[in-house]
DSSP file (Angstrom, degrees, kcal/mol; ACC not computed):
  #  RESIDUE AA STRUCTURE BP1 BP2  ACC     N-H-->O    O-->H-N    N-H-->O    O-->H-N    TCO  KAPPA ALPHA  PHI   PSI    X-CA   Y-CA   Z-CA
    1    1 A X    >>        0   0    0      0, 0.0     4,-2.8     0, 0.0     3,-1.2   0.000 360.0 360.0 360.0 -56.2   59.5  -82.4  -95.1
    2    2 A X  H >>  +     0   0    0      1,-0.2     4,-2.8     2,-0.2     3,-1.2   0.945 360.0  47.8 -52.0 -66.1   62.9  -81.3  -94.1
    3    3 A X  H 34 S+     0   0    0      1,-0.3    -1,-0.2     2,-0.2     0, 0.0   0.489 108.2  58.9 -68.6  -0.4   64.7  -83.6  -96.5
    4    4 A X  H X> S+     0   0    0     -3,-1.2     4,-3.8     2,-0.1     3,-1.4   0.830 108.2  42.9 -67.0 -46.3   62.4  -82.4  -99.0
    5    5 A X  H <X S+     0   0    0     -4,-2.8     4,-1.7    -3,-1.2     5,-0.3   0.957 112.5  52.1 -75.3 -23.7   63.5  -79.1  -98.5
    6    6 A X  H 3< S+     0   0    0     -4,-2.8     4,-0.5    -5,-0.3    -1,-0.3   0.562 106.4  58.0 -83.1  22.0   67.3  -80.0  -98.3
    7    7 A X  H <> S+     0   0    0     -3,-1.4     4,-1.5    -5,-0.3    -1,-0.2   0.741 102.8  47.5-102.6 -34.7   66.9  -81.6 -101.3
    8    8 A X  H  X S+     0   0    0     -4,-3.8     4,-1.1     2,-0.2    -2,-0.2   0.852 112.0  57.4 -72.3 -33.1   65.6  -78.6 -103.3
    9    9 A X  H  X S+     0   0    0     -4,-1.7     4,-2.3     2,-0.2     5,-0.3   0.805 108.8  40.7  -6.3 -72.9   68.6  -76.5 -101.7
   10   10 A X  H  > S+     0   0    0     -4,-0.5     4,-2.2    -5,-0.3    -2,-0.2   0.809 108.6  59.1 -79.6  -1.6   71.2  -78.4 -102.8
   11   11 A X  H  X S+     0   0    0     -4,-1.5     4,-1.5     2,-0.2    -2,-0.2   0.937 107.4  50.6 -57.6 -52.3   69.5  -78.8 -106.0
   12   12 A X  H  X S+     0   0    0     -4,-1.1     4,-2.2     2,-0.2     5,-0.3   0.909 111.2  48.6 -39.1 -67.4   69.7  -74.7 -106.1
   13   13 A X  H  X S+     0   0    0     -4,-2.3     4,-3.4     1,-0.2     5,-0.2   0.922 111.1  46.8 -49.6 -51.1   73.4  -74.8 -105.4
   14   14 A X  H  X S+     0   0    0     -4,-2.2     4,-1.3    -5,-0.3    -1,-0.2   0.887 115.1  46.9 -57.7 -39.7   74.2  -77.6 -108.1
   15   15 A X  H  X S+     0   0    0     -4,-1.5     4,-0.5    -3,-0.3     3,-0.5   0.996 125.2  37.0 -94.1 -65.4   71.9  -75.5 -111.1
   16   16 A X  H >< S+     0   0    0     -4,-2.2     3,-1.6     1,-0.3    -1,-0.2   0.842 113.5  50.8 -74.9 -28.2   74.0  -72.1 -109.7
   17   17 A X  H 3< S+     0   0    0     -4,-3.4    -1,-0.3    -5,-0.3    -2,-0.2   0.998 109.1  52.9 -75.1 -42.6   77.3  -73.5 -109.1
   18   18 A X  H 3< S+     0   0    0     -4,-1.3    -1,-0.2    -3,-0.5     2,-0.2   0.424  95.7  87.0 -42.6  -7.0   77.3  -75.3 -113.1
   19   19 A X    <<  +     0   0    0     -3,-1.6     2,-0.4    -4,-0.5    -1,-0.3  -0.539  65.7 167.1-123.3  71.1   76.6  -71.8 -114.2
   20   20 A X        -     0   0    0      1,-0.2    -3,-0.0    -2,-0.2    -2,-0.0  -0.744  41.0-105.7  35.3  57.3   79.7  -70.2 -114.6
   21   21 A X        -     0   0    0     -2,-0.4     2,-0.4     1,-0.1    -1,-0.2   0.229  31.5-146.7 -18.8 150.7   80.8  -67.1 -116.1
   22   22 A X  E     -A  152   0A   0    130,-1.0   130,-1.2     2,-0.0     2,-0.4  -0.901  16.1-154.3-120.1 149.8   82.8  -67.5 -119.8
   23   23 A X  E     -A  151   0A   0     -2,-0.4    22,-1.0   128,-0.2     2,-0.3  -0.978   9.3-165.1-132.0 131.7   85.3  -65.1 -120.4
   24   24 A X  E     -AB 150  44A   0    126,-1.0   126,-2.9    -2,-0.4     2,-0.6  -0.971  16.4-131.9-144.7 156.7   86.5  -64.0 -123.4
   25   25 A X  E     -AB 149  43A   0     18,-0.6    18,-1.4    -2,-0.3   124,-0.3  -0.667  26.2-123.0 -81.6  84.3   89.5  -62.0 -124.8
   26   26 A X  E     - B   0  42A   0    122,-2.5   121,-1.6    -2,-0.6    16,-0.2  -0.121  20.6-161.0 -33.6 153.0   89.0  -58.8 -127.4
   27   27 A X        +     0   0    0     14,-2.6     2,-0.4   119,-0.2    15,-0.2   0.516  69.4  16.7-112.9 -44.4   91.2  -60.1 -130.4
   28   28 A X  S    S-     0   0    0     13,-1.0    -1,-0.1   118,-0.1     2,-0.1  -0.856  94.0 -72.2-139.8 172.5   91.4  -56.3 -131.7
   29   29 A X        -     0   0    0     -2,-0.4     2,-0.4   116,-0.1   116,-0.2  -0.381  37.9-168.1 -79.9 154.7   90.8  -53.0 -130.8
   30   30 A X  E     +G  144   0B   0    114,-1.5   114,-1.8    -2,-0.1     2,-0.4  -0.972   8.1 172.3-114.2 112.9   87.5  -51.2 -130.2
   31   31 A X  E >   -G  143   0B   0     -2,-0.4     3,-1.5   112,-0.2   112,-0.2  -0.990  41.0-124.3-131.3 145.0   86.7  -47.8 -129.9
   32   32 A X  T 3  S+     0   0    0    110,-1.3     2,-0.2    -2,-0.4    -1,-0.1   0.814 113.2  59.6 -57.9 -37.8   83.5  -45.8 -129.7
   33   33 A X  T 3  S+     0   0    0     -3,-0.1     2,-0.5   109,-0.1    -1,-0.3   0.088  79.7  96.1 -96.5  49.4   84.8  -43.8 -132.6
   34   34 A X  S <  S-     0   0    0     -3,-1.5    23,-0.2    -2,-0.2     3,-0.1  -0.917  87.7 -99.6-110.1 124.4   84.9  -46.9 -134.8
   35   35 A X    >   -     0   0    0     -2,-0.5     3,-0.6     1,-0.1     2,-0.2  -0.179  43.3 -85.5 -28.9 148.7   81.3  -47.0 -137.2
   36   36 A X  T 3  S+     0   0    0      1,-0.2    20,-0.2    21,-0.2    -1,-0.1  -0.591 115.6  28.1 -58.4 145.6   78.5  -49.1 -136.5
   37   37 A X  T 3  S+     0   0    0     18,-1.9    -1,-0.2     1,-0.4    19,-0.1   0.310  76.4 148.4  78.7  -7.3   79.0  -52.4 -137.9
   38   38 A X  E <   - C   0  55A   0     17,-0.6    17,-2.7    -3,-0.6    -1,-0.4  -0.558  48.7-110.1 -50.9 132.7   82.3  -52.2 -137.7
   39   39 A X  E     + C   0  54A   0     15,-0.2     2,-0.2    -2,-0.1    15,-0.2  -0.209  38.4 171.1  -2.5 128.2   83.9  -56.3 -137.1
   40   40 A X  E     - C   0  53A   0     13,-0.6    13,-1.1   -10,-0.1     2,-0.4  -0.929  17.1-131.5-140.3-156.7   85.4  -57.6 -134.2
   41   41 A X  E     - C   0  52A   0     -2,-0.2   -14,-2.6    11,-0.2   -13,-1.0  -0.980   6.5-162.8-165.1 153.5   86.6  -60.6 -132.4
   42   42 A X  E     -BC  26  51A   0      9,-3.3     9,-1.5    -2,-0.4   -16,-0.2  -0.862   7.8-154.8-135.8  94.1   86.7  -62.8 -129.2
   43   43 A X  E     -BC  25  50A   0    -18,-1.4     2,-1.1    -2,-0.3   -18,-0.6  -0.184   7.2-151.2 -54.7 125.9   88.6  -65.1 -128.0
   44   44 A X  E  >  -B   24   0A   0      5,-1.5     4,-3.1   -20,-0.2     2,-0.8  -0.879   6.8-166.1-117.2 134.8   87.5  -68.0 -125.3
   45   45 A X  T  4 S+     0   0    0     -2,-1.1    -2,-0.0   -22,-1.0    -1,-0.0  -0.726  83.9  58.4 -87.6  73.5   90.7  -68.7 -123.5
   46   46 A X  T  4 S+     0   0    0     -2,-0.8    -1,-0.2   -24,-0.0    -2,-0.1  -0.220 128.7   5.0 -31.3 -73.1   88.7  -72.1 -122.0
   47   47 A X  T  4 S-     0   0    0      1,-0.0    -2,-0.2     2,-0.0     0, 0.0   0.843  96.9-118.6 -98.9 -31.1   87.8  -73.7 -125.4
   48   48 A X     <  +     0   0    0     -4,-3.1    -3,-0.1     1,-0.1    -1,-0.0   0.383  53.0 159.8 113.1 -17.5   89.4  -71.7 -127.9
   49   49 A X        -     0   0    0     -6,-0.1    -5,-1.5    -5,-0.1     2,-0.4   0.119  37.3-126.2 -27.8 149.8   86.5  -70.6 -129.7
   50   50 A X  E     -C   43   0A   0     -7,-0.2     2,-0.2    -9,-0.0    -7,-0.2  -0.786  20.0-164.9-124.5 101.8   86.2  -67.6 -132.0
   51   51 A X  E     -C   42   0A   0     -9,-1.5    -9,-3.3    -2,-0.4     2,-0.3  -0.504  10.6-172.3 -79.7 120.4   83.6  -65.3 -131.3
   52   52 A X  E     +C   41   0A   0     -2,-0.2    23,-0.6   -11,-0.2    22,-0.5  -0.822  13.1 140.5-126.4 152.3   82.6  -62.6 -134.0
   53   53 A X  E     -C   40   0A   0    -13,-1.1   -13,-0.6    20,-0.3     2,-0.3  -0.879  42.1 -99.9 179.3-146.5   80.6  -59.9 -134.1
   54   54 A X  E     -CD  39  72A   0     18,-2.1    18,-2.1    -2,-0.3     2,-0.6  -0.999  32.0-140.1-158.2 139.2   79.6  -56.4 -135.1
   55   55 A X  E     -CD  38  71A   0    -17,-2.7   -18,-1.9    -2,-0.3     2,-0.8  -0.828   2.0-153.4-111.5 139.0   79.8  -53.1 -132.8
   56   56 A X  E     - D   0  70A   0     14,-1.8    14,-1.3    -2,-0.6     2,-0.2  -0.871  26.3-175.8-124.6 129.9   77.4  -50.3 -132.5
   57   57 A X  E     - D   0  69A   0     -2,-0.8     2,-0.3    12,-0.2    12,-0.2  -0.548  29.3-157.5-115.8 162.4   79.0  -46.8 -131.4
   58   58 A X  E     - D   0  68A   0     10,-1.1    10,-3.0    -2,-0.2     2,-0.1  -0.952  24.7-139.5-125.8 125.9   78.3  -43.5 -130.5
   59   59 A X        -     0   0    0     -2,-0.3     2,-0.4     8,-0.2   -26,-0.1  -0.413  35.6 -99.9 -87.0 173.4   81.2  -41.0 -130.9
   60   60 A X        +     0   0    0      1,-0.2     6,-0.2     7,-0.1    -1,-0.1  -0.565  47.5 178.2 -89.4 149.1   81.5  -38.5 -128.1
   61   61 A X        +     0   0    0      4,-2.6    -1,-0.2    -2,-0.4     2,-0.1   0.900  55.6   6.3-127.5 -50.8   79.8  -35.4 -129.9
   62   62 A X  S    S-     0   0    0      1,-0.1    77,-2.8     3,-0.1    -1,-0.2  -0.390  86.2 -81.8 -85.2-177.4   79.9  -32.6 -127.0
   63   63 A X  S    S+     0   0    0     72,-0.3    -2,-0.1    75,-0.3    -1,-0.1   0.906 131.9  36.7 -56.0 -82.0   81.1  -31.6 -123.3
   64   64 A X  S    S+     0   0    0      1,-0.1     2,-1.7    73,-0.1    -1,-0.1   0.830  98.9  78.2 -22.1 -55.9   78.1  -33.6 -122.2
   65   65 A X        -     0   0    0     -5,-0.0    -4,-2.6     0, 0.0    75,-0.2  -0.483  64.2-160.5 -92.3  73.9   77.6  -36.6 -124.6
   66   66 A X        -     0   0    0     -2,-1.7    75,-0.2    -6,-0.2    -3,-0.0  -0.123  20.6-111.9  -8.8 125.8   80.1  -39.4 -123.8
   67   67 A X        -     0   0    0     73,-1.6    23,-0.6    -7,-0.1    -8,-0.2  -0.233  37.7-174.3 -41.8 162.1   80.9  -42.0 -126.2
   68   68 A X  E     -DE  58  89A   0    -10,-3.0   -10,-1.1    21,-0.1     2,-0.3  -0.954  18.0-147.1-153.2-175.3   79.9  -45.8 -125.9
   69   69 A X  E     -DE  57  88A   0     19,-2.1    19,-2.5    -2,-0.2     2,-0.3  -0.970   3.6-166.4-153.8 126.3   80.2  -48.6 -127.1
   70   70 A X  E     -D   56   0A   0    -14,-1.3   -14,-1.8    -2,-0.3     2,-1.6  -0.854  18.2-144.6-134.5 103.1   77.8  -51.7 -127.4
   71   71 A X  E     -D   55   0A   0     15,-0.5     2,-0.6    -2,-0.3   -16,-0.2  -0.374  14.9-167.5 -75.8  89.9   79.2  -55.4 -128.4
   72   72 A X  E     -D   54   0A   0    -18,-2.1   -18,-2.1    -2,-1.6     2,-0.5  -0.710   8.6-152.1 -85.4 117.5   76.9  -57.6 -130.6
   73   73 A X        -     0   0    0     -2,-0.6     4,-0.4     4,-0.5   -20,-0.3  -0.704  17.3-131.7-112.2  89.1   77.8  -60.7 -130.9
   74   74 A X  S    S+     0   0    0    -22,-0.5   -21,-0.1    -2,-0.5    -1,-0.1   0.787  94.8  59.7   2.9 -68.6   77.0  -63.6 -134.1
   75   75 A X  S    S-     0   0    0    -23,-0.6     2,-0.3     1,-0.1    79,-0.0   0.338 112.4 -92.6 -69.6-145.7   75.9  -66.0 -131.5
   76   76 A X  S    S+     0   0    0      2,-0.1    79,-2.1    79,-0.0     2,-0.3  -0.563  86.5 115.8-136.0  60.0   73.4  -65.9 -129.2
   77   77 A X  E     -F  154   0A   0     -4,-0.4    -4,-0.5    -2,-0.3     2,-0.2  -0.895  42.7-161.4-153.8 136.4   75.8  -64.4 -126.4
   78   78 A X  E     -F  153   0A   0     75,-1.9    75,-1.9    -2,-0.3     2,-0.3  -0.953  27.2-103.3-144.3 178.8   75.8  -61.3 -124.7
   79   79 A X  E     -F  152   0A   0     -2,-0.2     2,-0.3    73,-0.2    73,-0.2  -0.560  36.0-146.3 -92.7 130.1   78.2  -58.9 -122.5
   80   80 A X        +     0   0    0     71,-2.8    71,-0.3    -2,-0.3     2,-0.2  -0.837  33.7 162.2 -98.7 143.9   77.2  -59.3 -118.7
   81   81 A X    >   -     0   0    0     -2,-0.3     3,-2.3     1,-0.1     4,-0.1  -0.897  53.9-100.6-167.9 150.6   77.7  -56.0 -117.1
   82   82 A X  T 3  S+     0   0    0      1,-0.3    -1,-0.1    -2,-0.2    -2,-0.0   0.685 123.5  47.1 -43.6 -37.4   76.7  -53.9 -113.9
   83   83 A X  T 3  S-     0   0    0      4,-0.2    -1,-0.3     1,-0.1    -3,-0.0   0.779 101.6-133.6 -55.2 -31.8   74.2  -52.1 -115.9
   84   84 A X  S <  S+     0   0    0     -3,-2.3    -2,-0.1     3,-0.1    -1,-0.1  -0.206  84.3  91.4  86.5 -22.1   72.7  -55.1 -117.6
   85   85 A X  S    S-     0   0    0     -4,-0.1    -6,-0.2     2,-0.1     3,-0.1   0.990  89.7-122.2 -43.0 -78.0   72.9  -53.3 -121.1
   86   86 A X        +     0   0    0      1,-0.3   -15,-0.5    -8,-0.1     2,-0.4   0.415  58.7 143.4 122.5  38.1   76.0  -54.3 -122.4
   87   87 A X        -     0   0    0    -17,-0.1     2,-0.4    -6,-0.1    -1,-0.3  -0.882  45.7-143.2-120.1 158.6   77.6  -50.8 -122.9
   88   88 A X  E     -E   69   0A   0    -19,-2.5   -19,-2.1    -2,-0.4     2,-0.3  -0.891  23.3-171.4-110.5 122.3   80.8  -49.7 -122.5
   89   89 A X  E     -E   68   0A   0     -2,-0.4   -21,-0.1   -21,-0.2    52,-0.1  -0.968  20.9-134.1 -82.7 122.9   81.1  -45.8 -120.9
   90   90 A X        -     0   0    0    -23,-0.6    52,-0.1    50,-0.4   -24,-0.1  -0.244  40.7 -84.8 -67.1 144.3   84.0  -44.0 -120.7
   91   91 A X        -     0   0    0      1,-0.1     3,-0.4     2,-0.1     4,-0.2   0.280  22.1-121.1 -30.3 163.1   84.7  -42.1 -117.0
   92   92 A X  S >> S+     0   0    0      1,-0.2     4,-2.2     2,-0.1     3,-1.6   0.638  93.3  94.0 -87.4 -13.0   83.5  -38.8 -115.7
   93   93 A X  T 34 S+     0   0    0      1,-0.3    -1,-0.2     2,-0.2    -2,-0.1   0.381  77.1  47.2 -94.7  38.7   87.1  -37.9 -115.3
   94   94 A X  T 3> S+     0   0    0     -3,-0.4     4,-0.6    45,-0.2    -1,-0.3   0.483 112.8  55.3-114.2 -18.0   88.0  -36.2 -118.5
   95   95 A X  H <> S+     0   0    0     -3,-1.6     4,-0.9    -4,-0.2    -2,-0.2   0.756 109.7  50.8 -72.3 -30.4   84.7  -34.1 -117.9
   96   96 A X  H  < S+     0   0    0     -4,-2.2    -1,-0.1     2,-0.2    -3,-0.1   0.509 103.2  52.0 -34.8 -44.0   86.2  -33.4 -114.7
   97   97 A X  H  > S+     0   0    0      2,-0.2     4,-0.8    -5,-0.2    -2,-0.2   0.542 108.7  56.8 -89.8 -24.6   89.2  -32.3 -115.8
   98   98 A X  H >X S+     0   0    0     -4,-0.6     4,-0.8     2,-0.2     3,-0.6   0.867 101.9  50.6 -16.6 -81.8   87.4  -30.2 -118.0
   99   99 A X  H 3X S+     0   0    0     -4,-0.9     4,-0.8     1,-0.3     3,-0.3   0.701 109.8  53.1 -53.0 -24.3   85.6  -28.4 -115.6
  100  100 A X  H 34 S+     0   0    0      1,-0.2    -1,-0.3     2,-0.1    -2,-0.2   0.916 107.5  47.3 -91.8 -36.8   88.3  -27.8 -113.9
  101  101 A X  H XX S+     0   0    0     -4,-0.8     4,-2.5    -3,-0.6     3,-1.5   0.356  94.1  78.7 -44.7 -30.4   90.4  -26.3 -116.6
  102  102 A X  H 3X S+     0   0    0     -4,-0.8     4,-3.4    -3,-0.3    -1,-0.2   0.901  86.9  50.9 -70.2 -57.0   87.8  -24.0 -117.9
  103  103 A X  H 3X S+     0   0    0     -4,-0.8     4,-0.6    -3,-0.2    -1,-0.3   0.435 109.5  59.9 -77.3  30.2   87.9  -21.0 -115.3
  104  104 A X  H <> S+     0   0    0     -3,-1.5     4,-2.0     2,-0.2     5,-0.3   0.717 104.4  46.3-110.2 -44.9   91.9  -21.1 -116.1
  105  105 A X  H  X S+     0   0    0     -4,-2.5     4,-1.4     1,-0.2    -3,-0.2   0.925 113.9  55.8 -60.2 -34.7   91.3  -20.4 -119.9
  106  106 A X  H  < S+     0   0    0     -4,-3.4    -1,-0.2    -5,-0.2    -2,-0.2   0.963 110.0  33.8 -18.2 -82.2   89.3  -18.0 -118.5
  107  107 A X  H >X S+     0   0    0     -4,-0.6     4,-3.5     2,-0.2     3,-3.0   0.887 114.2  64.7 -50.5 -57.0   91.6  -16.2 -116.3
  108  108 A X  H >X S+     0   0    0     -4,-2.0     4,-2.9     1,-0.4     3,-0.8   0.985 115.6  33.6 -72.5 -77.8   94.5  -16.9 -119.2
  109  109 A X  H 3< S+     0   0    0     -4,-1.4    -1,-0.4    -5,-0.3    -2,-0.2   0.331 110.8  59.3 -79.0  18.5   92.4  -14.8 -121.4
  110  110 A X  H <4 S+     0   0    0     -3,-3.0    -1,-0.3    15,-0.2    -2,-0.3   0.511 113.9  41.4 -92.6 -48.1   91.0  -12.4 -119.0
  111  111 A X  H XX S+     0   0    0     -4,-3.5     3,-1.5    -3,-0.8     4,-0.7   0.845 106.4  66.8 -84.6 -32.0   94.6  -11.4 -118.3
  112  112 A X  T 3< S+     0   0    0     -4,-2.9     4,-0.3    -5,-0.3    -1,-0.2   0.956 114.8  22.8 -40.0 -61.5   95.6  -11.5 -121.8
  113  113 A X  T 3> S+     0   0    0      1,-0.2     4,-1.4    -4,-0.1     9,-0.2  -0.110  94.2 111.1-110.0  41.7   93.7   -8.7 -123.1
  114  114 A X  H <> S+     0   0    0     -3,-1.5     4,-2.1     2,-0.1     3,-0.2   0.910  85.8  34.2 -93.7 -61.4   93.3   -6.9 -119.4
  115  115 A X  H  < S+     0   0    0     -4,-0.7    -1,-0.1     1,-0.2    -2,-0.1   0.776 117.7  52.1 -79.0  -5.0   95.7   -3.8 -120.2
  116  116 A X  H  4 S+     0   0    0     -4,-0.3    -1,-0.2     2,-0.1    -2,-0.1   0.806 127.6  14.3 -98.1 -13.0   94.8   -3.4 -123.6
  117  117 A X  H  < S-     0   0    0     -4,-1.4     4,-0.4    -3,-0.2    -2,-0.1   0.371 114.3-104.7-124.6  12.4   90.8   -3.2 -123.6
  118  118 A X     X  -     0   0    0     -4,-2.1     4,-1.7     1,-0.1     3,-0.2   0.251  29.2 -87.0  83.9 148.4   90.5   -2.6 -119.7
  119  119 A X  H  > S+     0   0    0      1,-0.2     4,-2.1     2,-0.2    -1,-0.1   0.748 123.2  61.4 -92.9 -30.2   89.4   -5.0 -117.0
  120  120 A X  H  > S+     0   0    0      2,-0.2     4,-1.1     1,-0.1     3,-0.3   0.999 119.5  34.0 -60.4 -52.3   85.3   -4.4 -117.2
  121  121 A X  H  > S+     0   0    0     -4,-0.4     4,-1.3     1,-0.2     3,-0.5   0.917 114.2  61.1 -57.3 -46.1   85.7   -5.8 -121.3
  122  122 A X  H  X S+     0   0    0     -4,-1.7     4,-2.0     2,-0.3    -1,-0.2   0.790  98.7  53.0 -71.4 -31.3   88.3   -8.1 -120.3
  123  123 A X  H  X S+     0   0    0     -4,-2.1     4,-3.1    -3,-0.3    -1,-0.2   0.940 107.2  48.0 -13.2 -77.1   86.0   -9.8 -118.0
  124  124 A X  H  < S+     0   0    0     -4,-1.1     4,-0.3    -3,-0.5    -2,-0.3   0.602 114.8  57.0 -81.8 -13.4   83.3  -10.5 -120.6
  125  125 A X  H >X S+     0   0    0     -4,-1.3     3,-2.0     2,-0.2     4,-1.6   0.983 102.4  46.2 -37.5 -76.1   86.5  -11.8 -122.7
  126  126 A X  H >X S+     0   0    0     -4,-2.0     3,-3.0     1,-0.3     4,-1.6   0.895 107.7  63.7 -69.0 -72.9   87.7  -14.0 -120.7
  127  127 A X  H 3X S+     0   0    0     -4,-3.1     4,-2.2     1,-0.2    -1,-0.3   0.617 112.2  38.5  18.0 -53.4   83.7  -15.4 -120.3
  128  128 A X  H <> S+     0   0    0     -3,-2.0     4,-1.7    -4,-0.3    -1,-0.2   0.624 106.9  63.3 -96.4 -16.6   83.6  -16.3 -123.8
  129  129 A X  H <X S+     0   0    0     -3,-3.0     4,-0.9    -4,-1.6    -2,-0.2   0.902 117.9  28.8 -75.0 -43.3   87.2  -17.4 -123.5
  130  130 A X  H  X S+     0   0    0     -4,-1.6     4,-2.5     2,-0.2    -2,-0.2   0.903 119.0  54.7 -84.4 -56.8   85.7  -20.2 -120.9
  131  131 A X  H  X S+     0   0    0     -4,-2.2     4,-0.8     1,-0.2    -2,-0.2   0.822 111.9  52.3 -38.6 -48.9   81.9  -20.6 -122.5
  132  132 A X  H  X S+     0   0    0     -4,-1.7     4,-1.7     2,-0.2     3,-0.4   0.836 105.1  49.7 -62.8 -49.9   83.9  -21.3 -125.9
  133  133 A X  H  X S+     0   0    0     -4,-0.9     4,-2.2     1,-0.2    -1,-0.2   0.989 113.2  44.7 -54.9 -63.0   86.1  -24.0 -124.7
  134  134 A X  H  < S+     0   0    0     -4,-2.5    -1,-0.2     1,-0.2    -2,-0.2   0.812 111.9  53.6 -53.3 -14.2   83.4  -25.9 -123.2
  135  135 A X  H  < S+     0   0    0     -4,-0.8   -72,-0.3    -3,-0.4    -2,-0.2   0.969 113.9  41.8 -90.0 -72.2   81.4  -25.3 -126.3
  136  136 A X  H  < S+     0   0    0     -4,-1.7    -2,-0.2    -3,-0.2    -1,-0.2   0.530 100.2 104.4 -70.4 -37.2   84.4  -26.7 -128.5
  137  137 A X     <  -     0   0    0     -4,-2.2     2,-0.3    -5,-0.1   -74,-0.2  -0.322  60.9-132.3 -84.6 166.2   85.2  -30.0 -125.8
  138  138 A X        -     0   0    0    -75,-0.1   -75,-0.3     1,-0.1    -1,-0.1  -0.869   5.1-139.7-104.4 145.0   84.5  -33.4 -126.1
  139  139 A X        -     0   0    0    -77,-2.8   -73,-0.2    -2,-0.3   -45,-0.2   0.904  59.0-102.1 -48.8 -50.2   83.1  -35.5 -123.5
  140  140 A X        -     0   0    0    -75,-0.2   -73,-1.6   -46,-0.1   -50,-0.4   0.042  29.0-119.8 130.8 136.4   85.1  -38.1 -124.2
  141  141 A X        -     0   0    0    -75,-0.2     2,-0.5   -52,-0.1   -82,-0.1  -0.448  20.8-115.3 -96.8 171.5   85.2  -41.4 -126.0
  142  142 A X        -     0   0    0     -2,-0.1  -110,-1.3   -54,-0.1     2,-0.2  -0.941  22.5-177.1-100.6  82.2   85.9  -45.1 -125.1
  143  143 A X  E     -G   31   0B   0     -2,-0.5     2,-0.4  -112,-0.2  -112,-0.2  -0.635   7.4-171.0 -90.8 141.6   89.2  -47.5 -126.7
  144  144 A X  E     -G   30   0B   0   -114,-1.8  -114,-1.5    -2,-0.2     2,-0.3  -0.965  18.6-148.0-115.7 113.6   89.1  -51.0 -125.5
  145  145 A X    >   -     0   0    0     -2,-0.4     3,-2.2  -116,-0.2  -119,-0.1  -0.629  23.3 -71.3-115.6 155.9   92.2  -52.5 -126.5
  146  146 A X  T 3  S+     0   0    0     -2,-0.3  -119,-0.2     1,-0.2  -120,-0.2   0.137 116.8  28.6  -9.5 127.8   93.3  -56.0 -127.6
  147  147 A X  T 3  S+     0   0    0   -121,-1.6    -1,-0.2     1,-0.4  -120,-0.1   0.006  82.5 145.6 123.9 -18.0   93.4  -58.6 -124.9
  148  148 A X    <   -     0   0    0     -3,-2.2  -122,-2.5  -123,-0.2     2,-0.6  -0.204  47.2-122.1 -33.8 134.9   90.4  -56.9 -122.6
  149  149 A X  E     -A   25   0A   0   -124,-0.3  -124,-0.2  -126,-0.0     2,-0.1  -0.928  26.7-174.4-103.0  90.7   88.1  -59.5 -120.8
  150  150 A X  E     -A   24   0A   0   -126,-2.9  -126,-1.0    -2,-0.6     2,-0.4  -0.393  16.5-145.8 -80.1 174.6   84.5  -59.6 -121.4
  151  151 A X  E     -A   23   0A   0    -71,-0.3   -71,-2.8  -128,-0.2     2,-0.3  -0.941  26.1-174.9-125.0 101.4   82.3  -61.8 -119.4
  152  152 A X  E     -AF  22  79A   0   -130,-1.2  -130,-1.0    -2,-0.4     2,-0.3  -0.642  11.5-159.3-117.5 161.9   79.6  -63.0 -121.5
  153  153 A X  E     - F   0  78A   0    -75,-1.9   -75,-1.9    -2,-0.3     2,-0.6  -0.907  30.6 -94.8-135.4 127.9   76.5  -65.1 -120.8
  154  154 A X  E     - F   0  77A   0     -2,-0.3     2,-0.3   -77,-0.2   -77,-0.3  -0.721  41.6-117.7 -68.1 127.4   74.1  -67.3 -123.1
  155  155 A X              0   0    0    -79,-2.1    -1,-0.1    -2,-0.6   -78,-0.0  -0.371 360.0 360.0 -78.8 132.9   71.4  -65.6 -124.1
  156  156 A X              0   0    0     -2,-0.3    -1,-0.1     0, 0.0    -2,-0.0   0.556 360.0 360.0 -74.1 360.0   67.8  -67.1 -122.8
């Protein structure tokens, strides 16, 4: 009974160690503000292969709405990734930087028009000054450039 089960054990080890990651190498750049269907290509620096395929984006459209980026692939391969989707999101920290920036166009245009229409107006200036900006930013989009390293999987 025991050498049944240490046979099925190392059996487990052999199937997981044989399974590998592949890596392969963007060939060109990618960006969320690229069309869907847009071409790319992927190198696997192991065999040498050339991996092709077609990207489908979302541009970043508000303060809120991030770009992405999701790589589909001609073969029957996909992007392993902590989500398990396969998308590419850019950071929170241009939204960040954002926020942070916002009560200073405020203030900047609060002070601007403070002695000429009086500090109760200049207030609600400076308000619109801040609301506007955010109104106006982008979340922020997603470049992947040349030479980037997916880790891709055969799909079951």
């Amino acid at each position: 009974m025991h050498l049944m089960k240490l046979l099925v054990i190392l059996l487990l080890l052999a199937v997981s160690a044989s399974a590998e990651p592949t890596y392969l190498t963007l060939l060109n750049e990618v960006s969320s503000k690229m069309a869907t269907g847009s071409p790319f290509s992927a190198r696997d620096e192991a065999s040498g292969k050339v991996y092709t395929g077609y990207v489908v984006t979302q541009k970043a459209r508000n303060f809120l709405r991030r770009g992405w980026i999701r790589l589909t692939f001609d073969e029957p391969i996909r992007v392993v990734d902590p989500t398990g989707e396969g998308v590419f999101h850019p950071g929170h920290k241009r939204q960040i930087i954002l926020v942070g920036t916002t009560p200073l166009i405020a203030k900047l245009a609060d002070d601007a028009v403070d002695t000429s229409i009086g500090s109760g107006k200049a207030r609600v200036v400076g308000a619109a000054a801040g609301a506007g900006a955010l109104f106006f930013m982008k979340g922020g989009n997603i470049t992947l450039k040349p030479g980037y390293k997916l880790q891709v999987e055969a799909v079951r």
